[in-house]
C-alpha positions in Angstrom: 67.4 113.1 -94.5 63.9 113.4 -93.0 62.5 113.1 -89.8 59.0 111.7 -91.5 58.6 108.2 -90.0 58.5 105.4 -92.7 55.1 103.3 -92.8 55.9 100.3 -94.5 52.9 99.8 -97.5 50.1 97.8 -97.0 48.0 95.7 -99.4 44.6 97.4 -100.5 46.2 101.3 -99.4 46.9 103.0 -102.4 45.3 106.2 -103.5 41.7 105.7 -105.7 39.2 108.0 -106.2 34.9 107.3 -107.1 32.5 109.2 -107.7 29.8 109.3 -104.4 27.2 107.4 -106.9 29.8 104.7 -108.0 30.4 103.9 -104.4 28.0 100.6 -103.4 25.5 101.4 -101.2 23.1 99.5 -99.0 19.8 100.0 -96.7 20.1 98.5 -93.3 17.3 99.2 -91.2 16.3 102.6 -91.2 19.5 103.8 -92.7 21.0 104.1 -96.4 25.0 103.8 -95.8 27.0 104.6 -98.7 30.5 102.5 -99.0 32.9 105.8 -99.8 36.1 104.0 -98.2 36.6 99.9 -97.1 38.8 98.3 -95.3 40.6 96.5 -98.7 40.6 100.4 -100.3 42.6 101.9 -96.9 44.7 98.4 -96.2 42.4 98.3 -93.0 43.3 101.4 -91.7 40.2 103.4 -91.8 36.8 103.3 -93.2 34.3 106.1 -94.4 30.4 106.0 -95.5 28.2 108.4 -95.3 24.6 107.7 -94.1 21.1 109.3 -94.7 18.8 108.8 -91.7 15.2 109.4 -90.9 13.8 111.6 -87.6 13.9 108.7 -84.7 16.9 107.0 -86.0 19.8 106.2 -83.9 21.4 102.8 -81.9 21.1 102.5 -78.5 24.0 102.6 -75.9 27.2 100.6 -77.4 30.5 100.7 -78.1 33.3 99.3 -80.2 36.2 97.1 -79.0 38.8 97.7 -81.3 37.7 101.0 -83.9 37.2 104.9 -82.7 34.5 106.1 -84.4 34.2 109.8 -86.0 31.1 112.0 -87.8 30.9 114.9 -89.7 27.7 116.2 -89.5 26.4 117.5 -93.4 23.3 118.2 -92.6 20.7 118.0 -90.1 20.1 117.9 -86.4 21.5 114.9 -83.8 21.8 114.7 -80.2 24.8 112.4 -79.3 25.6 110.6 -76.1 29.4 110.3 -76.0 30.4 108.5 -72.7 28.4 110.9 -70.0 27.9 113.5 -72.4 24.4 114.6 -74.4 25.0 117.5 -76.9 22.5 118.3 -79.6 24.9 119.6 -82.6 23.8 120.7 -86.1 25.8 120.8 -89.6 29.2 121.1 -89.3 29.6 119.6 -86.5 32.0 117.4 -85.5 31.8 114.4 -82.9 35.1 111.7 -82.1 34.3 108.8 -80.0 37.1 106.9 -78.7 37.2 103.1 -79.0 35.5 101.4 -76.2 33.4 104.5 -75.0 29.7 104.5 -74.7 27.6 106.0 -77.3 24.3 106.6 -78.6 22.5 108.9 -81.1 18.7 109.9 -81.8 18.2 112.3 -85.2 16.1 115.0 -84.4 15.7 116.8 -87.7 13.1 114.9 -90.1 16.7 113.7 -92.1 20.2 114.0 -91.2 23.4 113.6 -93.3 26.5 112.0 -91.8 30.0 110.9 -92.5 30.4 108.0 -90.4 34.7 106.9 -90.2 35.9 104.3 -88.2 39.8 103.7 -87.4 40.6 100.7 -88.2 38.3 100.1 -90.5 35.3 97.6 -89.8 32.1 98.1 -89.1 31.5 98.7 -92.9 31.7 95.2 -93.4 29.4 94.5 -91.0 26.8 96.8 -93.0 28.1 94.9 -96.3 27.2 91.8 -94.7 23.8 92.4 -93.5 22.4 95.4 -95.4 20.3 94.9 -98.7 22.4 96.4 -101.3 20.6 98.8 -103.5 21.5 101.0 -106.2 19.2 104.0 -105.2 20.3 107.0 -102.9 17.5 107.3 -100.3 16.0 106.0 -97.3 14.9 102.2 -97.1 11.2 101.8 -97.6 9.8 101.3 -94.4 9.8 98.5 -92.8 8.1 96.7 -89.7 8.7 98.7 -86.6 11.4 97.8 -84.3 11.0 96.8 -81.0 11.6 98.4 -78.3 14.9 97.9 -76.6 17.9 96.1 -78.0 18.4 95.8 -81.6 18.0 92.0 -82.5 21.9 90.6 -83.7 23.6 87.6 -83.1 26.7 87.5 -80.5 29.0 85.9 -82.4 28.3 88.8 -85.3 28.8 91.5 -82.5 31.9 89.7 -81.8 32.9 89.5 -85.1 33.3 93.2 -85.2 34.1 94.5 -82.1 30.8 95.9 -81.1 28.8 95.7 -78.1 25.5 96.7 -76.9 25.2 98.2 -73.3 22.7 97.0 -70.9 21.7 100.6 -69.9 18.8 102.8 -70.3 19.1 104.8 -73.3 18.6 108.5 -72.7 17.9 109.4 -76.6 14.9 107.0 -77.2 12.2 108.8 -78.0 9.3 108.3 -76.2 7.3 105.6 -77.6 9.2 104.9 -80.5 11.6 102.0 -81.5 15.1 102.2 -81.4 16.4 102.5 -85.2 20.4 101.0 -86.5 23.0 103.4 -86.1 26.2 102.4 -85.7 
């Protein structure tokens, strides 16, 4: 007999392994988000990519309804706002952010390297559904610059996937620069 509680199986959440350049990948913004882990991989449960973002990047104050949000810092240097908190962290660091907790980021290194989880899983599919897949493993080419202020998204896609952007000044913006995706 075992104390282990039972889990009944769900669809999509048996084990699989990739290799890092099988995995899709797509540039949304300023960001290149590998797909390591999806929702119909994990059953839902939990989703993982890892992004490769320039200096400036990061979203501004949001958070998400329903997923808590984890990074593992591989390399580079990131101050995070996690609900009244600003911390500056470097490579190995790690950061949890609860669901429904106010967050921001701004990359100050000229790159940085994350893994990016989310539990449940979904904000992945929101990248799927907006980003420009691409088969290469770097930044975007650049784009136009983004306005200042809030990033431009439907409600009903916000909705969709549990996120919402704050109406408060963002502490990590730097100065005269637009506010790149995030998360």
């Amino acid at each position: 007999m075992t104390d282990t509680p039972r889990f009944p199986p769900m669809p999509g959440a048996g084990s699989f392994v990739h290799a890092g350049d099988e995995a899709p990948a797509y540039w949304m913004q300023d960001i290149l988000w590998i797909m390591l882990a999806d929702a119909e991989q994990t059953g839902g449960r939990w989703s993982m990519m890892e992004q490769l973002m320039p200096q400036g990047s990061g979203p501004p104050p949001h958070k998400h309804l329903w997923s808590d949000e984890t990074f593992y810092l591989l390399d580079g240097t990131i101050t995070y706002l996690t609900g009244d908190e600003i911390r500056t962290v470097g490579k190995g660091a790690f950061i949890n952010v609860a669901r429904n907790t106010c967050h921001a980021f701004r990359v100050d290194s000229p790159t940085a390297r994350v893994l990016n989880g989310y539990t449940p899983a979904s904000h992945e599919a929101m990248i799927a559904e907006l980003g420009q897949r691409t088969n290469e493993r770097t930044l975007p080419p650049p784009g136009p610059p983004q306005p200042p202020g809030r990033p431009q998204m439907p409600d009903e896609l916000m909705n969709r996937y549990g996120l919402m952007l704050l109406d408060t000044p963002n502490p990590l913006a730097p100065h005269g620069h637009g506010l790149g995706a995030g998360s």
